[in-house]
N, C-alpha and C positions, 0 to 999 in steps of 0.2 A: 323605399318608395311604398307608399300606404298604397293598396288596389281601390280603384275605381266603384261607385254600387254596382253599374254594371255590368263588371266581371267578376265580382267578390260572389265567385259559385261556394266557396267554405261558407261564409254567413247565410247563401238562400239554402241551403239544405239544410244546416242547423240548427237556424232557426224553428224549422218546423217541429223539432224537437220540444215538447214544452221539460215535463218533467221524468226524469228515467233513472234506470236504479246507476250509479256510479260502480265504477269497473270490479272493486273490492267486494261488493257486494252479490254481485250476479252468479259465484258458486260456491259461496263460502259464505252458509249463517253461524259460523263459530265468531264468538267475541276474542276479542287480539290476546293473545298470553305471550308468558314471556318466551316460550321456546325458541322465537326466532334471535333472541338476543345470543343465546349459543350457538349460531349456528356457525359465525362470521370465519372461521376455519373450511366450512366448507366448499368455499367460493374464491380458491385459487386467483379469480381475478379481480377481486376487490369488487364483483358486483354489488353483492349483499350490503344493505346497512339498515340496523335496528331504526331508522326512521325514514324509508321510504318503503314503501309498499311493493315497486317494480325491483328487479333487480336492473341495475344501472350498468348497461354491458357498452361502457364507455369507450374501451379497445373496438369491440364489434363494431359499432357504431363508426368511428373513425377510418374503420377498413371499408367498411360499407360506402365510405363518401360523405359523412358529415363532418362540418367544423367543431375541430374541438372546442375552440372559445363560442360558437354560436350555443353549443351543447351548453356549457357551463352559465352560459347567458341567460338559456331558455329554465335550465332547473333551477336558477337564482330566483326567476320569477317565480316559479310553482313553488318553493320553498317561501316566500313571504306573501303568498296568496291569502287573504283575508278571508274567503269563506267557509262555509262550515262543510267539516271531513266526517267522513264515515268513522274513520277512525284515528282519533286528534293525533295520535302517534304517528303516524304514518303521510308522510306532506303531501303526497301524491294522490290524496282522495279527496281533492275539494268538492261539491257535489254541485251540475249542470253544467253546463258549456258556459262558464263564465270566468273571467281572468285569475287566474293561480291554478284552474283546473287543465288535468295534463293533458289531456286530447284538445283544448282550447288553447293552450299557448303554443303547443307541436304543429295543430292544426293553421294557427295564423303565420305561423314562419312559412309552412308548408303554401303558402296560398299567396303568401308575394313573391314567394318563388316562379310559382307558376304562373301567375299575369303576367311575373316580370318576360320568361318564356314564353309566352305566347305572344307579346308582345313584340319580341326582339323575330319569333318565326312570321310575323306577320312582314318585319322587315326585310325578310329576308337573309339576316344574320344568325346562319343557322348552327356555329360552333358556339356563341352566346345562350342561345337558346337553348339549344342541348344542355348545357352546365347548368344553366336557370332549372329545366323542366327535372332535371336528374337528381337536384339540390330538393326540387320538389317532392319528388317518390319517396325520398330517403327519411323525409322532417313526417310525410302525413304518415307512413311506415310505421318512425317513433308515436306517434299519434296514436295510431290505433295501437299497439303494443300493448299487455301478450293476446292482442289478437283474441279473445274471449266472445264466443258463440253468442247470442242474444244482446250485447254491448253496443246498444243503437248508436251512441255518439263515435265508437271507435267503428261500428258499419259504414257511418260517414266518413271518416278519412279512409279508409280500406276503397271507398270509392273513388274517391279522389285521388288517391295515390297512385290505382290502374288505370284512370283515367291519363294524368299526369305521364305514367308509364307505355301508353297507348302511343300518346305525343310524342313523346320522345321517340317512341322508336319507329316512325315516322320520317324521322331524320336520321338514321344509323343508317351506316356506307351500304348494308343491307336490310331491307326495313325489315322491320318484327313481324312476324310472322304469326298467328294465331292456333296452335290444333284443341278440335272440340271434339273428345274420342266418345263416343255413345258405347255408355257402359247401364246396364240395370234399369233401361228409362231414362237416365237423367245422362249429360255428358261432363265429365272431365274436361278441365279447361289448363291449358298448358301456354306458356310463351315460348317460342322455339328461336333462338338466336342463330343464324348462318354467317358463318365467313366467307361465302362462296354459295351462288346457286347454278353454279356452270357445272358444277358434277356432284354426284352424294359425296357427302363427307361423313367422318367419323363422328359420335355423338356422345355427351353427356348428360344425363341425366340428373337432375342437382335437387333435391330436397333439405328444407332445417330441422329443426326438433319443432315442438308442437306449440313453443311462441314466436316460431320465424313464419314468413309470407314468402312466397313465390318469384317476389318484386324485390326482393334482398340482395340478389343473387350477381346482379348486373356489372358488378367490379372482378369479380371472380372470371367470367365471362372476359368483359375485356381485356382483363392483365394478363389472363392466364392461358386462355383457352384460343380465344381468336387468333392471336400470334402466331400459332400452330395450326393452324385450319382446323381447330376440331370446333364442332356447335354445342351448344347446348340449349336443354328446355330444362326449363324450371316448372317444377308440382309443387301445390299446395298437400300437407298433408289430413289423412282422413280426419274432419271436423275442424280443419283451417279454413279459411279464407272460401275461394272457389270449392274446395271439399267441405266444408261444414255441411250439406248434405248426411256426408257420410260419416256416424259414428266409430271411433279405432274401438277395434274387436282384433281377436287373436290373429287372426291374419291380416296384420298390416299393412302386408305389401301386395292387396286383390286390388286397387286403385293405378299402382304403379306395373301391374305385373300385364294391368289388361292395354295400360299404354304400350308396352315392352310388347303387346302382340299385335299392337292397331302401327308398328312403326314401320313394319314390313309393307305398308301401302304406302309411305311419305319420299316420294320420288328423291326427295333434296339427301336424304337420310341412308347413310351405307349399312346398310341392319345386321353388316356382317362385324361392323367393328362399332358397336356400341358399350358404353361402363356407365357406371351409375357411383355418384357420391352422396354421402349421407353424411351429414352432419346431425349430431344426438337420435332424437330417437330415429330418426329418418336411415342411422345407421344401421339398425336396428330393420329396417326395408331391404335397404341394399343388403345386406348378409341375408335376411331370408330367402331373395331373389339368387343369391349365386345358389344358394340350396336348392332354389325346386326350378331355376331357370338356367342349368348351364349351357344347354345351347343357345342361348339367347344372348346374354353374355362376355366380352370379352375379360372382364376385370371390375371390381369392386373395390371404392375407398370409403372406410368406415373413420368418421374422426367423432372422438368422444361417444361410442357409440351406448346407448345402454340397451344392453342385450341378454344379460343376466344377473349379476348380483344385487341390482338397486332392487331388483324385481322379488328377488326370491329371498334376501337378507332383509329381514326385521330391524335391524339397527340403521342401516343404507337408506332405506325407506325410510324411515324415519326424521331423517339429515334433510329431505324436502324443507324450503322454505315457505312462505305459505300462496306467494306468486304462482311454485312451480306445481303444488297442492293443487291451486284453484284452477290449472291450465289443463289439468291429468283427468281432475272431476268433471271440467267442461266439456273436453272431448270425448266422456262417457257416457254424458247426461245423465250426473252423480250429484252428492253435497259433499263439497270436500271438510265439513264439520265431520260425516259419518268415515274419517279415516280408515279404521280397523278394516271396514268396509270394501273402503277403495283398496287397500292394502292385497286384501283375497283376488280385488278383482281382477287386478294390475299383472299376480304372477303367472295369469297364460302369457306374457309379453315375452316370457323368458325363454330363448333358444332353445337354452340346454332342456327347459319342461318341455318345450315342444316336440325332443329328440332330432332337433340338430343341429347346434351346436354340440360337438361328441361326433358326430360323422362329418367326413371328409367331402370336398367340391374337390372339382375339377378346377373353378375358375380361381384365378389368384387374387388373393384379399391383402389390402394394404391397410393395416388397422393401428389409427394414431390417436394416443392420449397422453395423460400425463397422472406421473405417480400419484397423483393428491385429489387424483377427482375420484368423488364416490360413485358418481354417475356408471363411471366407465372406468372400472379400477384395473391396477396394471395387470390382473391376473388375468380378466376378462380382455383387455387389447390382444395378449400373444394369445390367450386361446382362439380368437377369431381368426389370427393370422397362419397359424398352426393346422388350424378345420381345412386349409386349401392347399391345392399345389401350389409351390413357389411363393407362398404368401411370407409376407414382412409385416414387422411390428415397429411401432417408432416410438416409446416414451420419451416425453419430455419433461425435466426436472425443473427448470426456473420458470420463472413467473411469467404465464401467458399475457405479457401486452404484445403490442404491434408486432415485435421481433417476432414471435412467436406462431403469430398469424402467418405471416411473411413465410419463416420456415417451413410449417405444416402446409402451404401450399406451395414451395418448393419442391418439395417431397412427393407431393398429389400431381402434381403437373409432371414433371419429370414420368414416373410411374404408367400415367395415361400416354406421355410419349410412346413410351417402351412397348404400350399393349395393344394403341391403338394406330400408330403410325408407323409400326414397321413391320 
């Protein structure tokens, strides 16, 4: 079903867009070479390919809540998109909000989605609605993807997809909750998911790596977490989404550490049995928090975390595709052309420079990757797990699709049982 002019909000914000730089272009004035053609080893899950510019995280995506064939639907069109790219190699740079361009085909699935949803809450058919408006967060999500600071047209679905995400949770057995922690001037903006506002409950803390959104989160949440009564709030990380404010700097985790102190006022929230999971760099938060936070504390799950050798190894660093290049220099307000550059910048990121990874926590760290990622190489997983009491490591050797997913949150859930419900 085509939307109506009158609700079609994707085209009245876009519109106003005339001309703007395309996504490839906003941190990275190097011209394309061929380095990315080697890299296709390094991406265990088939994201990578020498002719799209994103890395295509088709499993994520799928977990997250989109149709696999809508997906394959929607990159069919940006693949035979007729206008002119940043860089002819790469299909996914057609330039302006016009059809084959990626934030414009994401964007329009996204936007029937949610008329369709709005439509169906007007009727009052509100498990319809739901599915409609959730369908929507997930497509303008992919939209805006990797989420790139200054990126006017992916600013607009980032809009749209919390908007979307508002609505929705509007309709959840417990409506979505809002917290806006006043940090430095400005406030952190957090969604807080409850299973329960009849008593505090236990909490998790859920951040992604530096091209996820806050709004990612919401399957995890419900398959995982709510079942159990435990809640969770999802953060954007420093110079994402709601944090793009705030530049990542050696302390990672001053965004997440001053929520971890404003939770002690949130009536809903048991501040005595709180964990934090990190997915990529965001693991990278969670491990610094069980170091300078363990009273605060009860358990930390680090998956794919990168926390030392991408950081501090010359050849690791170098394995960056140029996606994950432009998303590292964006959040430093860098050129990710001046590599060598970013390279020097990048190794305060590392634990072990920091002095601690090498010293021991109280809180137990559950640290999961898989042999083949440089990100988060096996060596680095057990020493995360190691640095704590009672902490566990969980390598996985075969190929991260679905199953994989499935398991490492098996593993996390279970874990949070153990820490935070008994």
């Amino acid at each position: 079903m085509e939307p109506n002019n009158d609700t079609n909000l994707t085209e009245k914000l876009f519109t106003r867009i005339k001309k703007v730089l395309e996504t490839s272009e906003i941190s990275n004035s190097s011209p394309v070479d061929e380095q990315d053609s080697n890299l296709a080893e390094s991406f265990i899950d088939g994201a990578l390919s020498p002719h799209w510019y994103r890395l295509l995280r088709r499993p994520a995506w799928a977990w997250q809540g989109a149709d696999p064939v809508e997906v394959e639907q929607t990159l069919a069109r940006i693949a035979m998109g007729q206008g002119e790219r940043s860089h002819e190699r790469f299909l996914d740079t057609i330039k302006g909000y016009v059809p084959g361009n990626w934030i414009y085909e994401w964007s329009q699935l996204g936007g029937r989605y949610f008329n369709t949803g709005r439509e169906l809450a007007a009727q009052g058919e509100t498990a319809g609605a739901l599915k409609n408006l959730l369908k929507s967060v997930r497509y303008y999500s992919i939209a805006s993807y990797p989420h790139l600071k200054h990126d006017e047209l992916a600013d607009q679905a980032q809009l749209l997809g919390n908007m979307a995400y508002r609505e929705a949770g509007r309709l959840f057995k417990v409506p979505l909750k809002e917290l806006q922690v006043p940090f430095r001037g400005k406030t952190i903006q957090g969604y807080l998911h409850l299973p329960t506002t009849e008593r505090p409950v236990p909490l998790v803390i859920v951040s992604g790596g530096i091209d996820a959104l806050q709004i990612d989160f919401l399957n995890f949440y419900i398959k995982y977490l709510e079942p159990h009564g435990i809640g969770m709030l999802s953060l954007d990380m420093p110079g994402t989404g709601y944090a793009e404010h705030w530049p990542l700097v050696q302390d990672t985790s001053r965004l997440h550490q001053a929520v971890l102190h404003y939770l002690a006022e949130v009536a809903w929230v048991d501040h005595q049995r709180i964990a934090m999971v990190g997915f990529r760099l965001a693991g990278n938060v969670a491990a610094r928090l069980a170091f300078i936070e363990p009273f605060k504390l009860r358990t930390v799950v680090c998956i794919g975390a990168g926390v030392n050798q991408v950081f501090t190894n010359q050849e690791m660093f170098a394995r960056c595709p140029r996606m994950m290049r432009d998303g590292l220099a964006n959040r430093l307000g860098a050129d990710a052309a001046q590599w060598d550059l970013l390279r020097t910048k990048c190794q305060v990121f590392s634990l072990k420079t920091q002095g601690l990874l090498g010293s021991r926590t109280s809180v137990p760290i559950l640290s999961i990757g898989h042999k083949k990622d440089f990100i988060c190489p096996e060596q680095d997983v057990r020493a995360l797990a190691s640095a704590s009491r009672n902490g566990k490591a969980v390598v996985f050797d075969k190929q991260p699709l679905l199953e994989v997913y499935d398991e490492a949150m098996k593993e996390t859930v279970d874990w949070l049982k153990k820490h935070l419900c008994t």
